[in-house]
C-alpha positions as CSV (number, residue, x, y, z in Angstrom):
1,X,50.2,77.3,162.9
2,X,47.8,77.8,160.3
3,X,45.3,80.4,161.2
4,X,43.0,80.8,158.2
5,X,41.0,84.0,156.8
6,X,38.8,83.3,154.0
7,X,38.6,86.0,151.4
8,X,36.2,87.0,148.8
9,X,38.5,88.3,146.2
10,X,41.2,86.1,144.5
11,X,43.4,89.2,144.2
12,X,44.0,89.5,148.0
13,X,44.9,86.0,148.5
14,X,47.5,84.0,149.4
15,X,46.4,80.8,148.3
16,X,43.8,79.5,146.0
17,X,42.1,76.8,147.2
18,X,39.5,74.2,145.6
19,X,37.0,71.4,148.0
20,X,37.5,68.3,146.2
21,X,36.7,64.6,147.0
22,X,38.7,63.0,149.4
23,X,40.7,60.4,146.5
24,X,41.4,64.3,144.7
25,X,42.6,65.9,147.4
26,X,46.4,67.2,147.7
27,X,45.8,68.6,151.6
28,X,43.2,66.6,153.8
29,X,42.5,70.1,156.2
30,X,40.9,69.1,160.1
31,X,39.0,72.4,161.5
32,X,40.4,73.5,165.1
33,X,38.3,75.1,167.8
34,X,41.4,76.8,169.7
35,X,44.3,78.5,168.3
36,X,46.7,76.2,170.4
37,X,45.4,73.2,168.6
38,X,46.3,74.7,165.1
39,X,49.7,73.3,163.7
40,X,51.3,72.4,160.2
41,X,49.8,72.8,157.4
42,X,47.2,70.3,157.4
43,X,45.3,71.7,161.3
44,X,43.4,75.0,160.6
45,X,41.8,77.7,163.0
46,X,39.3,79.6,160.8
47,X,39.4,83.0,161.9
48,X,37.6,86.4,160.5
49,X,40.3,88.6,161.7
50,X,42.8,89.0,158.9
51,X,45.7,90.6,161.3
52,X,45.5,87.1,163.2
53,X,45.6,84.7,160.0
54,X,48.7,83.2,158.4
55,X,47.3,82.6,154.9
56,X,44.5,84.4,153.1
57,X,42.4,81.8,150.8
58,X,40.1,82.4,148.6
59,X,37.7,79.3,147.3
60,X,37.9,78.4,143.8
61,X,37.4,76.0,140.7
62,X,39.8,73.1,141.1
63,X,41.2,74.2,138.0
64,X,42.2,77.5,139.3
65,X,43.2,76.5,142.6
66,X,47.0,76.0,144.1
67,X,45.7,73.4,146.2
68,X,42.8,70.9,146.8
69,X,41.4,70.3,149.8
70,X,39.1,68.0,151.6
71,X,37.9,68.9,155.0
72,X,38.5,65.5,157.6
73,X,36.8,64.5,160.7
74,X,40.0,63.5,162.9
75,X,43.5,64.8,163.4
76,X,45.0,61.8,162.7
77,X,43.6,61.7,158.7
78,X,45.1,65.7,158.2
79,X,47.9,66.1,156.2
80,X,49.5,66.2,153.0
81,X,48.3,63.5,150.3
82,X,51.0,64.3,147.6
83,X,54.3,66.2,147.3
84,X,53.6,69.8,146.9
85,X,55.7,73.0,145.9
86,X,52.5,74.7,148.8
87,X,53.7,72.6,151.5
88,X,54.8,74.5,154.7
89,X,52.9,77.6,153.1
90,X,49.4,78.0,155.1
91,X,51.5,78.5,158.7
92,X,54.6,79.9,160.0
């Protein structure tokens, strides 16, 4: 379950994370509405309570980040586009 909280200092993070173009992408992330629906690494719930999240991002340069992202339209495009040492690492 991946259950997102988006902070505004790289220090508290988790995870640094860069939005890149789709062909750059290591992660292609779809946006959940439900907590149920969130699962893996690739199906995130976006939350603003940082109790409830799994992994604290923070939005950087693609050269800073861990991992690039690109946000999808559907479930079935999420998921990892490249082996990565992050994999498994935005849920529990």
């Amino acid at each position: 379950m991946a259950y997102i909280y988006q902070t505004s200092t790289m220090g508290e993070a988790h995870i640094r994370v860069a939005l890149v173009a789709r062909g750059f992408a290591d992660l292609l992330v779809h946006r959940v509405n439900s907590l149920g629906l969130a699962h893996g690494d690739a199906l995130w719930f976006i939350t603003k309570d940082k109790q409830l999240a799994t992994s604290w991002l923070f939005f950087t340069s693609p050269g800073m980040a861990d991992v690039k992202i690109c946000f999808v339209d559907s479930y079935g495009e999420a998921g990892w586009q490249t082996p990565h040492s992050f994999k498994g690492r935005f849920g529990y």
